[in-house]
C-alpha positions, 0 to 999 in steps of 0.5 A, spaced: 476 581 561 481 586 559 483 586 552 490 583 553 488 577 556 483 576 551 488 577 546 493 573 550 488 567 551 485 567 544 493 567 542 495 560 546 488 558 543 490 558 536 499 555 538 496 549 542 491 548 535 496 549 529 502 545 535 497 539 534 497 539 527 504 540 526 504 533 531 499 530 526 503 530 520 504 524 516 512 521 517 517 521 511 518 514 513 513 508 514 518 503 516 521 503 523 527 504 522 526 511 519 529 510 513 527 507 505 528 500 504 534 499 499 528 498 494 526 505 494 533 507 492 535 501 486 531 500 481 531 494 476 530 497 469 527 490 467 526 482 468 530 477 466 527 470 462 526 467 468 521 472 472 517 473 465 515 465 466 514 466 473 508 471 472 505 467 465 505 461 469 502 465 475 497 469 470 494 463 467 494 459 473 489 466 476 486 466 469 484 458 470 482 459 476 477 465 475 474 461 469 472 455 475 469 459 479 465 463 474 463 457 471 456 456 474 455 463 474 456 465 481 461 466 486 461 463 491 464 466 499 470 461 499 471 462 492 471 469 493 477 468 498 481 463 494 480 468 488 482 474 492 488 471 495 491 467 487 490 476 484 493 478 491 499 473 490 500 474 483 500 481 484 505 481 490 508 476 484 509 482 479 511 487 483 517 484 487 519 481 480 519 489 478 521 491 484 528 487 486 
């Protein structure tokens, strides 16, 4: 082959490569309508007394239950999934409260 057609093919090879990467490139935006929710944008700069009891309430309700399922010493595969879903819960909690 001549040199110009290799030049001209291995010039291809690398557009088509490095197009492919440039398609891959994570989104600016997860979210399906393309721009942030109104939470990225306002911030609270604190919780008022209401949201603070919400979240003692929520942490000793996670903390009891923590001591009931470590009572025996070991945990069992349902109580594995209730306490993964009480520190989802009181995580999800936390973070709306700080967020909106």
């Amino acid at each position: 082959m001549n040199t110009k057609i290799k030049t001209a093919l291995l010039t291809a090879a690398a557009l088509v490569m490095t197009a492919g990467v440039s398609v891959a490139a994570p989104a600016k935006y997860h979210n399906s309508y393309g721009k942030p929710g109104y939470g990225k944008f306002v911030k609270k700069h604190g919780i008022n007394a209401f949201e603070r009891a919400q979240i003692a309430r929520s942490s000793a309700n996670l903390a009891s239950l923590k001591r009931r399922v470590w009572r025996d010493g070991r945990v069992s595969f349902a109580e594995r999934i209730q306490l993964n879903a009480a520190e989802r819960r009181h995580a999800s909690l936390v973070a709306r409260a700080y967020r909106t």
